[in-house]
C-alpha positions in Angstrom: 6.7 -3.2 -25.1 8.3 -6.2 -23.7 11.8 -5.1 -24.5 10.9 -1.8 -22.6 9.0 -4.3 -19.4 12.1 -6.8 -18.8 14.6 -3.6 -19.1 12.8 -2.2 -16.2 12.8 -5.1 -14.2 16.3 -5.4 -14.6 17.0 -1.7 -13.7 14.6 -2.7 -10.2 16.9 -5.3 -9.3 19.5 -3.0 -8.1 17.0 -1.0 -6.3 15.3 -4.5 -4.4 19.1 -5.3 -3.9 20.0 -1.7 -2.2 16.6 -1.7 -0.2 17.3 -5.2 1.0 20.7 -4.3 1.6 19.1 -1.0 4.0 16.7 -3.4 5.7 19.0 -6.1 6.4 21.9 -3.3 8.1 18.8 -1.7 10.1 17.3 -5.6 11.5 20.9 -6.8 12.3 23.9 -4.0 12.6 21.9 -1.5 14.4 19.9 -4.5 16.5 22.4 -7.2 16.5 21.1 -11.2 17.0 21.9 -10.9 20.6 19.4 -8.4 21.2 16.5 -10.2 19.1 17.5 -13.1 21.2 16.6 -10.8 24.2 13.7 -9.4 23.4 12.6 -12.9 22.3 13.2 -14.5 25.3 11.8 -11.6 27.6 14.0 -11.9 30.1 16.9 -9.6 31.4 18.5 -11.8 33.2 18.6 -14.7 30.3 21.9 -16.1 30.4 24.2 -16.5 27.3 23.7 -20.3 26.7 20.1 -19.3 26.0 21.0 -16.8 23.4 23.1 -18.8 21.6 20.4 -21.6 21.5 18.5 -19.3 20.5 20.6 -17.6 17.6 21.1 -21.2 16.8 17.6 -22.3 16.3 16.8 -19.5 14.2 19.7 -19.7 11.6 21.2 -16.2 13.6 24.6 -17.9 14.9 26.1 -17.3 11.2 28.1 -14.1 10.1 26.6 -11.5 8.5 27.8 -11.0 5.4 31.0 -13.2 4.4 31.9 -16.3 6.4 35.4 -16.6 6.9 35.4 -20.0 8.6 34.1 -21.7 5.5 36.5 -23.1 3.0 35.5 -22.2 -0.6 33.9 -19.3 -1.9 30.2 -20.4 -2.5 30.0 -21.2 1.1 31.7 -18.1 2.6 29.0 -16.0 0.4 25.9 -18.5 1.2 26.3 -19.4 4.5 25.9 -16.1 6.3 22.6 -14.5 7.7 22.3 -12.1 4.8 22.1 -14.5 1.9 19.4 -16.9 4.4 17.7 -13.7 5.5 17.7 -11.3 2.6 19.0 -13.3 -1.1 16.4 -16.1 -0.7 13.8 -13.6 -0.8 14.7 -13.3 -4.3 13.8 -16.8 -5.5 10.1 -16.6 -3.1 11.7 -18.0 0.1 10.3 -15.5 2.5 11.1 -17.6 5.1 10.2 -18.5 8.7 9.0 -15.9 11.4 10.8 -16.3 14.7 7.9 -18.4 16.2 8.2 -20.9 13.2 5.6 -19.5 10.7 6.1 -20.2 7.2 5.9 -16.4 5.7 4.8 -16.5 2.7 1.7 -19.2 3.7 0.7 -16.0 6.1 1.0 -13.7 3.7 -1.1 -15.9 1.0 -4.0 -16.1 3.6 -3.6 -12.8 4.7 -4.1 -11.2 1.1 -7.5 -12.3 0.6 -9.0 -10.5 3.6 -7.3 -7.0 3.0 -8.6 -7.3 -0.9 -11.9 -7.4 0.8 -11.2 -4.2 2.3 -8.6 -2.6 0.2 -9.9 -3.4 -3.5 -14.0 -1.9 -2.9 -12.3 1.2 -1.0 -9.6 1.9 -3.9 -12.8 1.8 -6.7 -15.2 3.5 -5.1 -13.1 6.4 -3.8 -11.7 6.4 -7.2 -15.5 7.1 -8.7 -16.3 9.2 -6.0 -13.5 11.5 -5.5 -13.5 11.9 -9.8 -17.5 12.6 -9.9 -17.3 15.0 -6.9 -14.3 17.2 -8.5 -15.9 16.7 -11.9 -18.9 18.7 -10.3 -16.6 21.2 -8.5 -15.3 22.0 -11.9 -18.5 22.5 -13.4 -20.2 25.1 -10.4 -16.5 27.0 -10.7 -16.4 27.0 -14.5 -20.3 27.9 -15.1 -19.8 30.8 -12.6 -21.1 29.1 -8.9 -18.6 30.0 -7.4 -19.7 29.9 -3.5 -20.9 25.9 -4.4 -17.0 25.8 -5.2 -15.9 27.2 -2.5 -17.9 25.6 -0.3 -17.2 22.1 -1.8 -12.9 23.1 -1.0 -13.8 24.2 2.4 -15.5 20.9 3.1 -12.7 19.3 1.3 -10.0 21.1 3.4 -11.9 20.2 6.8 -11.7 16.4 5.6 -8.1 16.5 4.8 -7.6 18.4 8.6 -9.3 15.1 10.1 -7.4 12.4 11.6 -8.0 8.6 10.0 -8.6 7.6 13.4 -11.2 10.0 14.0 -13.2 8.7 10.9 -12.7 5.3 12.9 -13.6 5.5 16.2 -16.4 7.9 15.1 -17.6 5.3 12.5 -17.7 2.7 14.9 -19.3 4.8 17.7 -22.1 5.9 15.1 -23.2 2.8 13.1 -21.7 0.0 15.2 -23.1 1.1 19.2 -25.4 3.4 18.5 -27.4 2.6 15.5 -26.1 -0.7 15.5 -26.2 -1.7 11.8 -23.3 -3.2 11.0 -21.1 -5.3 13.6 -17.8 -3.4 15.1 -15.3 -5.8 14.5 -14.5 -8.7 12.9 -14.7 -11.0 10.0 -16.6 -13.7 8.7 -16.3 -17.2 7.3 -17.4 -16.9 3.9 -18.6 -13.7 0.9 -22.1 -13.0 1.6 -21.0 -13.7 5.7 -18.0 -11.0 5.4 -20.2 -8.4 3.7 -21.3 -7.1 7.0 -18.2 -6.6 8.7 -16.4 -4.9 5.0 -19.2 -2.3 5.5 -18.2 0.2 7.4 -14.4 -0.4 6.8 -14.9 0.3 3.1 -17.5 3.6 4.4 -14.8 4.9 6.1 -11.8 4.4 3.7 -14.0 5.9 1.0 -14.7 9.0 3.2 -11.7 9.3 5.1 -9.4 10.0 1.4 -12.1 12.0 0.0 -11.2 15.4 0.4 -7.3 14.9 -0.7 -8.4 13.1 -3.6 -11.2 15.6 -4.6 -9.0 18.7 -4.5 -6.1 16.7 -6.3 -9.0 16.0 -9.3 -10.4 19.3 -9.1 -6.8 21.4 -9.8 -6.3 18.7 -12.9 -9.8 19.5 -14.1 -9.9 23.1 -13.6 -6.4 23.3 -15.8 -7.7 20.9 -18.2 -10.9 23.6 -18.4 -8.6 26.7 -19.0 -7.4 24.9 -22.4 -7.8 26.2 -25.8 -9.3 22.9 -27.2 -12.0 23.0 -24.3 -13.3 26.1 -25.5 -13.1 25.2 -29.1 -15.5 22.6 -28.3 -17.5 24.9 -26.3 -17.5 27.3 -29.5 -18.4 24.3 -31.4 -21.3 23.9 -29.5 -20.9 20.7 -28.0 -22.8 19.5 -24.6 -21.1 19.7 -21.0 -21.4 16.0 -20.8 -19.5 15.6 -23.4 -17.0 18.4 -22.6 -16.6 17.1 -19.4 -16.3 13.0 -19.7 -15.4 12.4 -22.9 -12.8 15.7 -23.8 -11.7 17.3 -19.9 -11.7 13.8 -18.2 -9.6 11.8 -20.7 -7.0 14.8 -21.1 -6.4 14.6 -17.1 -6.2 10.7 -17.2 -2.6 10.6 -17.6 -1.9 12.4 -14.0 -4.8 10.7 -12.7 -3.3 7.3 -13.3 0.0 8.4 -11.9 -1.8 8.9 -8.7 -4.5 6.0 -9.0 -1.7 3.1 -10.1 1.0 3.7 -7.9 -1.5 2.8 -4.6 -1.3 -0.7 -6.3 0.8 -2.2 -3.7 -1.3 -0.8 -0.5 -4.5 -2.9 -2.7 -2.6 -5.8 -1.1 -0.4 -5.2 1.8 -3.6 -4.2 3.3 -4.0 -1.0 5.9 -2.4 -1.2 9.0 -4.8 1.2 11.1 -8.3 -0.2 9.5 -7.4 -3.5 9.9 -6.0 -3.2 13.8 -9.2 -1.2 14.4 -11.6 -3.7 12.8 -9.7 -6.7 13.6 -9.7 -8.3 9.8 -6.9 -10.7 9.4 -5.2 -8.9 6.7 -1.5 -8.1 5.4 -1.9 -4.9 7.8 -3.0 -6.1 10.7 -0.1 -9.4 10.3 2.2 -6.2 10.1 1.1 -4.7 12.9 1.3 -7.7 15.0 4.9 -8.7 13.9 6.6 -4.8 14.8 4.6 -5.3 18.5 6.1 -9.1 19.1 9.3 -7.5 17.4 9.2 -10.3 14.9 12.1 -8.5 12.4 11.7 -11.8 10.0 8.4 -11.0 9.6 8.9 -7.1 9.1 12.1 -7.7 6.6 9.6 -9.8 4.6 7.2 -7.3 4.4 9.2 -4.5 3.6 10.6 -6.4 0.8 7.1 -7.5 -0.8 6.1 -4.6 -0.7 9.3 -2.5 -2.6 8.4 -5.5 -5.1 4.5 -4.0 -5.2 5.8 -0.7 -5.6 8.1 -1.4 -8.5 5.1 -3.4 -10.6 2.9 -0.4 -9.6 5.5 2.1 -11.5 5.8 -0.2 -14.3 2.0 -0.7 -14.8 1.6 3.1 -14.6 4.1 3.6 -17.7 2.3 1.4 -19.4 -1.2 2.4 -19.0 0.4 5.9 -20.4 0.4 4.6 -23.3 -2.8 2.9 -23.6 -5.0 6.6 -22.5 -2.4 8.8 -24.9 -1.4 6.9 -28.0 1.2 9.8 -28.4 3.1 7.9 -26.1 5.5 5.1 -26.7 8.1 2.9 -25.2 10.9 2.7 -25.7 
């Protein structure tokens, strides 16, 4: 097991490496240092001693990639903008944002309030999406089929809805019209924050329902059409049993693939539910760095969260083995 965990990190190195080498060539080929100096300094008409001041104060006045004024080696590889910009964020050095914000101090206060949001959203629509297709199932399988079909139209309908409209609508129904729960914000402490995670965590739930139910039902209803469902059934075993303890741990394998891999959104938080709702999360810091054109910020961002996505992949091979003991690696 721990052979098979460090050979995968070391086969994600050259991915981090090729992603950070995309991300860098996007932030500073295709938009050069001049231009962030430009848009940082707002003004059109800016003159050039200001942009190099600029450049200067923010580590940009270096080459990019290999420094041909320096003498030896080391220091034509390490003091360019890629190896400050991009290689330190290798060793945890995220960095500074352009307005002088240590990065990954943001980033460690910001990850509190999107688990708030993210973490009650990913059970819950996990338990609910499972139960609801677990029933679908049953009314197709048991021969109700117009429940079934009704349940995929609904399902369908939900899936045709845009986020937004879950969030506007939300805050329209509970928050100014029946009032119950405030439309924005978040509060100082657990029990003050419960409030304002409401209706975020309402409309998460909701708003992935009907992708996640008809994902669920299809594994279900193939698990159904197996020979050792029906043996059981012959065998004269209970649907409750059929269902969770046979049909539902066959389909866990795809069902992890799906569930594990959202890992890394659990904590770079949702960019459009946190904008909406104004909770200082991951998201919402996201949000706010592409609008100021921060690119520190983004780079660091982008990179955090290829590392999220990579652990996610790696947990997901590994709880393979833990539903399906058939499975081992190697």
């Amino acid at each position: 097991m721990l052979q098979y965990i460090f050979r995968r990190i070391f086969y994600a190195i050259p991915i981090l490496i090729g992603v950070n080498i995309l991300t860098f060539a996007l932030f500073f080929i295709v938009n050069t240092p001049d231009n962030m100096a430009r848009m940082q300094l707002g003004d059109k008409h800016v003159t050039k001693e200001a942009i190099e001041q600029w450049k200067i104060n923010h580590g940009y006045n270096k080459a990019l990639f290999f420094n041909e004024k320096e003498n030896n080696i080391s220091g034509k590889i390490t003091n360019t903008i890629f190896f400050d910009k991009s290689i330190k964020m290798f060793v945890g050095d995220l960095g500074f944002s352009d307005d002088g914000r240590n990065i990954q101090r943001e980033i460690q206060q910001r990850m509190l309030p999107s688990l708030t949001i993210a973490l009650p959203t990913f059970i819950l629509g996990i338990l609910a999406a499972v139960s609801t297709a677990l029933i679908l199932s049953f009314f197709y399988k048991n021969g109700f089929y117009k429940l079934d079909f009704f349940g995929v139209i609904i399902c369908i309908l939900m899936m045709s809805i845009s986020g937004l409209f879950y969030i506007i609508g939300g805050q329209f129904l509970f928050a100014i019209m029946l009032k119950l729960v405030p439309i924005s914000g978040f509060g100082d402490g657990f029990f003050d924050n419960i409030r304002f995670v409401i209706l975020p965590v309402l409309i998460g739930v909701i708003a992935g329902l009907g992708g996640s139910v008809r994902w669920y039902r299809a594994l279900f209803l193939e698990e159904i059409n197996k020979d050792y469902v029906k043996t059981a059934i012959a065998k004269g075993l209970n649907q409750k049993t059929i269902y969770f303890k046979h049909i539902l741990q066959n389909a866990l394998i795809p069902i992890l693939t799906g569930v594990v891999v959202v890992i890394p959104s659990l904590f770079m938080g949702s960019l459009l539910m946190e904008s909406f709702f104004g909770i200082p999360g991951l998201g919402s810091f996201t949000i706010e760095a592409i609008q100021s054109q921060d690119f520190s910020i983004v780079r660091a961002m982008v990179f955090v969260g290829s590392v999220l996505y990579i652990i996610g992949l790696i947990l997901t091979d590994i709880s393979y083995t833990l539903v399906d003991p058939r499975i081992k690696l190697n």
